[in-house]
C-alpha positions, 0 to 999 in steps of 0.5 A: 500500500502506498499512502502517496498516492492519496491526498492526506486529508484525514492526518495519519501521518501525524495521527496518535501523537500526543496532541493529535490522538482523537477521531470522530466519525467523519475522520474515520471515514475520511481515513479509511477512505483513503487507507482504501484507496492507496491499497488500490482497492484490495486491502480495505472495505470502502466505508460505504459496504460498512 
């Protein structure tokens, strides 16, 4: 999987730093939006079939 390819909106990156440890139901999806996209679709469910 490569995270490049997507444009980094949900913040992964710096996700589960002390400050920056929280999420929400709109970032989650965000997230997994795109951990589904840069695994060109194989690796992860679209949030739409969960």
């Amino acid at each position: 999987m490569l995270y490049d390819k997507v444009t980094p909106f949900a913040g992964l990156y710096a996700y589960n730093e002390t400050d920056n440890n929280a999420s929400s139901s709109p970032h989650f999806k965000q997230a997994l939006s795109e951990l589904y996209r840069a695994s060109d679709k194989l690796k992860f469910e679209s949030s739409e079939i969960l």
